[in-house]
N, C-alpha and C positions, 0 to 999 in steps of 0.2 A: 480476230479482233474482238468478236463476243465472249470468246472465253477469256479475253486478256482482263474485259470490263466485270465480266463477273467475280475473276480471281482479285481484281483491284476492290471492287465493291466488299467481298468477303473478308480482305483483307483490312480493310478500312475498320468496317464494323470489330474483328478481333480486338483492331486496337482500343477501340473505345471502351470494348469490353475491360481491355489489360489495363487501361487509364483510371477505370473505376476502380478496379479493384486494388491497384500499386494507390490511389491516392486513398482510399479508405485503409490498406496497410500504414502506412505512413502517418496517417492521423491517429490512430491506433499507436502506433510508436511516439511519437510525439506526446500524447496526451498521458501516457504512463511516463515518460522520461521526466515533463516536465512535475507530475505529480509527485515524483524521487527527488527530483534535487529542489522543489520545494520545501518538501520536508526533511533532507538534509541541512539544508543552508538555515532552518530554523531552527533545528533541537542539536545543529553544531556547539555552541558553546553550552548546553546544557550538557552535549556527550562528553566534552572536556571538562567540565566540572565532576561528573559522575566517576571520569578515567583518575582524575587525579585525587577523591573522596577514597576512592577505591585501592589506589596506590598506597596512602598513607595508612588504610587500612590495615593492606598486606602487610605494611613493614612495622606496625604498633603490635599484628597480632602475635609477628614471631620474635618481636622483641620479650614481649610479655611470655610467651613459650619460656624462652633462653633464660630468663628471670625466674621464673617458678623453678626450674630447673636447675639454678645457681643457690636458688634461697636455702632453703637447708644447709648445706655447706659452709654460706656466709654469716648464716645465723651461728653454727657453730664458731667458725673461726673468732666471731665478734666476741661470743663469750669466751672465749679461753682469752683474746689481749683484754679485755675487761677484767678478767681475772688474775690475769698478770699485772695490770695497771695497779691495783687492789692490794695485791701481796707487794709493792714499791711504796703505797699507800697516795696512789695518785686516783683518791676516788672520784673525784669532778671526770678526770680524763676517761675513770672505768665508764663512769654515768653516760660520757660522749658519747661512747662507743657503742653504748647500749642502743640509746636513742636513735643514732644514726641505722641501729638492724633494724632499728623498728618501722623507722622509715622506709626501708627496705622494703619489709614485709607489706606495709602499705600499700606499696606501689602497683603491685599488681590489680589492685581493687580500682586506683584509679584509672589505668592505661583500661580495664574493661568496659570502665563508665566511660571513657572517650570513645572506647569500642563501641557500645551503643548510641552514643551521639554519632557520631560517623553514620552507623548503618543508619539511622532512620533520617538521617540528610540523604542519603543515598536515596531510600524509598522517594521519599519526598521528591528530589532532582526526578526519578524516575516516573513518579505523576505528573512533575510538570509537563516531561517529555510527552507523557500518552496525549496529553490535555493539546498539548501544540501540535501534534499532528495530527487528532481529531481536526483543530481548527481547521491547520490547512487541507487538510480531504474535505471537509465541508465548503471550504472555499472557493476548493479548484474544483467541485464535484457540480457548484450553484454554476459560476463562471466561466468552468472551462470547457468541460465534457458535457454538460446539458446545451448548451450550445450546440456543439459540434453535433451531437447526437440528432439534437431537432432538424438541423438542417437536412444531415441526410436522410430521416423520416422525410421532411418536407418535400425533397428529392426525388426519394423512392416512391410515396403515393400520391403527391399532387402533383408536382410536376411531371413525374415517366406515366406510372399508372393511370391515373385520372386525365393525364394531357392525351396518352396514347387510345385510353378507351374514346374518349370523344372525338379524338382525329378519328380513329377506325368507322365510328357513323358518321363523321363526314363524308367519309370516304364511300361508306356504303351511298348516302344520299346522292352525293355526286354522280355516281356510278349505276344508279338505279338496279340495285344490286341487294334491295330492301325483301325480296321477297314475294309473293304473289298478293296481289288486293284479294278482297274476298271477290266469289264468284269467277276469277280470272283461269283460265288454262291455256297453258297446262300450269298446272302447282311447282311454284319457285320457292326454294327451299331461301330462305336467306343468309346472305354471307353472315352476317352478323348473328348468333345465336345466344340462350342466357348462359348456355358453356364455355365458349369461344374462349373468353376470358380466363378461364379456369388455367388454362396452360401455359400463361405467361410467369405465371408464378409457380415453385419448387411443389410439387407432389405431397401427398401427408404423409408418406413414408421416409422422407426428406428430413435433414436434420436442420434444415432453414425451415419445414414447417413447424416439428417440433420446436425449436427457439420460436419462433412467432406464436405459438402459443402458451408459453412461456412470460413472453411480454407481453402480448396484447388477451390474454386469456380472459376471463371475470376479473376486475379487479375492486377487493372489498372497500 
C-alpha cells in the first residue's frame, strides 16, 4: 500500500513536471505561429503587388529582347518598301514608312524606361513590406511575447523559487530543525543551509545555466 502511495505521489509529480513543460512548448508554438501569420496577413497584398510588378516585368523584358532582335531586319525591310515607294514616286507613303522604323527603333528606349519605373516600384513595395513587418514584430514582441515571457519569469522565481525557498523555512521552523543555539549539544547541523538552495536549480555546466546567463548576465 506504501509503495502503491509512493509510485502515485511520483507519478503525480512527473505529470506536473510534463504540464510545465507541453504548456511552455505550446506557448513557444503559439507565439511564433501567431508572429507568421501576422506578418503574412499584413505584407499579403503588398506580396501581390510585388508578384504582379514583377510579372509585367518578366514579359516587357523579353518583349524588348525579341524587339532588339527583330529591329535590324525591320529597319532594313522598311528601307527597301520606302525605296520602292520612291521609285512609284509615292514619297509621303516612302516618308510613312520611314517614320513608322523610327518609331520602331524608339521603342526599345521606352519599354527600358518602363523597365526602371517597374524596378524601383518593386524596391519601393519591397520597403514597404520590410517597414510592416518591422511593425508587426515590434507589436507582437511589446504585446505578445513580453507578456507571456514575464509571467513565466514571474512563475519560475516568485512564485516556485521564492514561494518554495520560504515554505522550506517554514518548514524548518515548524520542525525545529533550525539547527543548534549557540552553546547547545550536541551541534545540529541545520536542515536548511546557504547551499541547500543551490540544487534546485540546473548546474553551471548546464546549458539552462548558460542561457540564464545569457539573459540575466550584466546588463549594459
Amino acid at each position: 500500500m506504501i509503495e502503491e502511495m509512493k509510485q502515485d505521489e511520483s507519478t503525480e509529480i512527473e505529470a506536473i513536471a510534463e504540464e510545465i513543460t507541453g504548456t511552455l512548448e505550446t506557448a513557444y508554438d503559439v507565439l511564433v505561429e501567431r508572429l507568421e501569420a501576422a506578418r503574412a496577413s499584413a505584407v499579403a497584398p503588398l506580396e501581390g503587388e510585388i508578384e504582379s510588378l514583377a510579372r509585367e516585368y518578366a514579359s516587357l523584358e523579353e518583349a524588348k529582347r525579341n524587339l532588339e532582335s527583330l529591329l535590324p531586319a525591320k529597319a532594313r525591310e522598311a528601307q527597301r518598301g520606302a525605296d520602292a515607294l520612291l521609285i512609284k514616286g509615292k514619297r509621303g507613303a516612302a516618308e510613312s514608312r520611314l517614320r513608322e522604323a523610327q518609331a520602331a527603333q524608339a521603342a526599345p528606349a521606352q519599354m527600358e524606361e518602363r523597365l526602371l519605373k517597374l524596378a524601383a516600384r518593386i524596391e519601393s513595395v519591397r520597403a514597404d513590406k520590410r517597414n510592416v513587418a518591422r511593425s508587426v514584430f515590434e507589436k507582437w514582441f511589446a504585446e505578445e511575447a513580453q507578456p507571456v515571457i514575464r509571467a513565466v519569469e514571474h512563475g519560475l522565481f516568485i512564485t516556485l523559487l521564492e514561494g518554495l525557498t520560504k515554505s522550506c523555512y517554514e518548514f524548518q521552523d515548524r520542525t525545529e530543525t533550525g539547527g543548534s543555539v549557540p552553546g547547545e549539544i550536541p551541534y545540529r547541523i541545520p536542515l536548511i543551509t546557504p547551499t541547500r538552495f543551490a540544487s534546485l536549480t540546473a548546474g553551471e555546466k548546464s546549458p539552462e545555466w548558460r542561457a540564464s546567463q545569457k539573459w540575466y548576465g550584466v546588463r549594459r
